[in-house]
C-alpha positions as CSV (number, residue, x, y, z in Angstrom):
1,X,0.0,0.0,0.0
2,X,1.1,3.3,-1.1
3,X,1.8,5.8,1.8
4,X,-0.4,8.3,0.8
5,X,-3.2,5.5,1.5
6,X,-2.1,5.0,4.3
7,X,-2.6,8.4,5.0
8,X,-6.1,8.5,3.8
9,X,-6.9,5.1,5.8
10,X,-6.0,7.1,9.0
11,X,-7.7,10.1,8.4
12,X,-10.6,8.1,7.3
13,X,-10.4,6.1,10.6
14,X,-10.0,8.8,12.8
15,X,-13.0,10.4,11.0
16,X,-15.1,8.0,11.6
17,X,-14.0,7.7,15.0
18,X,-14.4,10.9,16.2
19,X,-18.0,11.3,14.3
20,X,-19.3,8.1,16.0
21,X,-18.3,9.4,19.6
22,X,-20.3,12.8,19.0
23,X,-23.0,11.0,17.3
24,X,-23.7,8.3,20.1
25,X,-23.3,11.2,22.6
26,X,-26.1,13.1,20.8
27,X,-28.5,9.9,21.8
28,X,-30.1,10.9,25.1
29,X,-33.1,8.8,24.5
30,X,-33.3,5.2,22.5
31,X,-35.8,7.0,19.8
32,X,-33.3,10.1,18.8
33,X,-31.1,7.4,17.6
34,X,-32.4,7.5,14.2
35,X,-32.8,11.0,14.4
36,X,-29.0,11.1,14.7
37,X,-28.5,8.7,11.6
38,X,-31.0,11.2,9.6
39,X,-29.4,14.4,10.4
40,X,-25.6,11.8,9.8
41,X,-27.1,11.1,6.4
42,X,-28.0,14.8,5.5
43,X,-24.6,16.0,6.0
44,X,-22.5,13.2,4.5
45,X,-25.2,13.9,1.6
46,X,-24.2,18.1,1.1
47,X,-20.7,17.0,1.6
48,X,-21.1,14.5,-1.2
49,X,-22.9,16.9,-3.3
50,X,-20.5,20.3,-3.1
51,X,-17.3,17.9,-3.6
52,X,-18.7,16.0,-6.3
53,X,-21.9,17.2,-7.8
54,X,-25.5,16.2,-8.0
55,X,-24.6,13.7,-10.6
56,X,-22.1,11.7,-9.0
57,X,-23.1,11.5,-5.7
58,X,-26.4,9.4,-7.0
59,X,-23.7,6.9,-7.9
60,X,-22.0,7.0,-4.4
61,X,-25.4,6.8,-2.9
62,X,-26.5,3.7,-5.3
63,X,-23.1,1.6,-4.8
64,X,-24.2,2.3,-1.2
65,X,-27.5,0.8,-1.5
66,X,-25.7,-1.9,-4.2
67,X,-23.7,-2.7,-0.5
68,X,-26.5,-3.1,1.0
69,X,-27.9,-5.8,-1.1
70,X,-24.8,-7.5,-1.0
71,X,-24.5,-7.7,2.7
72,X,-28.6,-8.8,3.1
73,X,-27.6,-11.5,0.2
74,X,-24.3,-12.7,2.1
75,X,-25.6,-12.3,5.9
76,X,-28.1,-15.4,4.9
77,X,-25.4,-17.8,3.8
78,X,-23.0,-17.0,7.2
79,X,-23.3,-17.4,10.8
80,X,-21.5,-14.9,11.9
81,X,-23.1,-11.3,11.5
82,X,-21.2,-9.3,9.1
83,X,-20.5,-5.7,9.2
84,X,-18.8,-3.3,6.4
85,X,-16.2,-1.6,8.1
């Protein structure tokens, strides 16, 4: 691996670190959980759209849902649960 992926591995890592720890302290109450994941998903959407445009972020948001599909279909041939990350 080159280091400059590396690099983006880390920051990528840490990111998601650090947005996970100020997301679950934003729960106070089991039902604002999913209001964290919607206001999550709004955001990583503008983000998406002002790097990349309208156009291209349907594709990142389709290979998402592609994901997805892929997990639900692979989840029901293992024992184990299976996670992305």
């Amino acid at each position: 691996m080159r280091k400059q992926d590396l690099e983006n591995v880390k920051i990528i890592s840490d990111a998601m670190q650090e947005i996970d720890t100020l997301a679950t302290s934003l729960i106070k109450r089991p039902e604002d959980a999913l209001l964290i994941c919607a206001a999550l998903m709004a955001i990583t959407r503008q983000r998406y759209i002002e790097t990349l445009g309208p156009s291209q972020t349907s594709f990142v948001f389709q290979a998402v849902i592609d994901s997805f599909e892929f997990m639900n279909a692979l989840e029901k041939e293992m024992t184990e649960p299976v996670t992305i990350h």
